[in-house]
N, C-alpha and C positions, 0 to 999 in steps of 0.2 A: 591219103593224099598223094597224088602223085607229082614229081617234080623235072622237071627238064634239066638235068648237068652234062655239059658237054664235055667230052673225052677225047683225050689225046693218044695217037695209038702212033708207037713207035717200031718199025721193025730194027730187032736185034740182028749184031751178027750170027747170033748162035741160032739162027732160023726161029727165032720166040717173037713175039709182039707181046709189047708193055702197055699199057696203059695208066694213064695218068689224068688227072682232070686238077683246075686252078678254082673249082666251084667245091670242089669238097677236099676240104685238107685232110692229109695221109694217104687219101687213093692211089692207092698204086696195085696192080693185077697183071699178071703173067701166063700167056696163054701160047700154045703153038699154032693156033689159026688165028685169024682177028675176031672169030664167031667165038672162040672160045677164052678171050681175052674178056670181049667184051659182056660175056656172063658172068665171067668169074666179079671181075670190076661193079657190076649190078646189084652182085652178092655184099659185097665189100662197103660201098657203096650205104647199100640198106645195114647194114649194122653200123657204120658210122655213126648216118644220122640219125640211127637210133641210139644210141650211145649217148650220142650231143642232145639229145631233146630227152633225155634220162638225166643227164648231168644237171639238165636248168630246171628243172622238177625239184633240185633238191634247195 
């Protein structure tokens, strides 16, 4: 199933981009491009709500 979460991508002073999204709680991903933020967050992301849709299983 795929899901549309929208992301918030912040540049650091320390030349990093953060991302964050208000659709999946905990997300947060640190990358030094926004291409590499925004994978890492993907990743992050996919175990979350696999986590949470593990958790309601029980």
């Amino acid at each position: 199933m795929e899901r549309i979460i929208k992301i918030h991508i912040e540049k650091l002073p320390e030349d990093l981009y953060l991302a964050t999204s208000d659709d999946v709680q905990g997300l947060v991903a640190q990358g030094r491009t926004v291409t590499e933020a925004l994978e890492i967050a993907r990743d992050v992301c996919r175990k979350l709500l696999e986590a949470q849709s593990g958790n309601a299983n029980m």
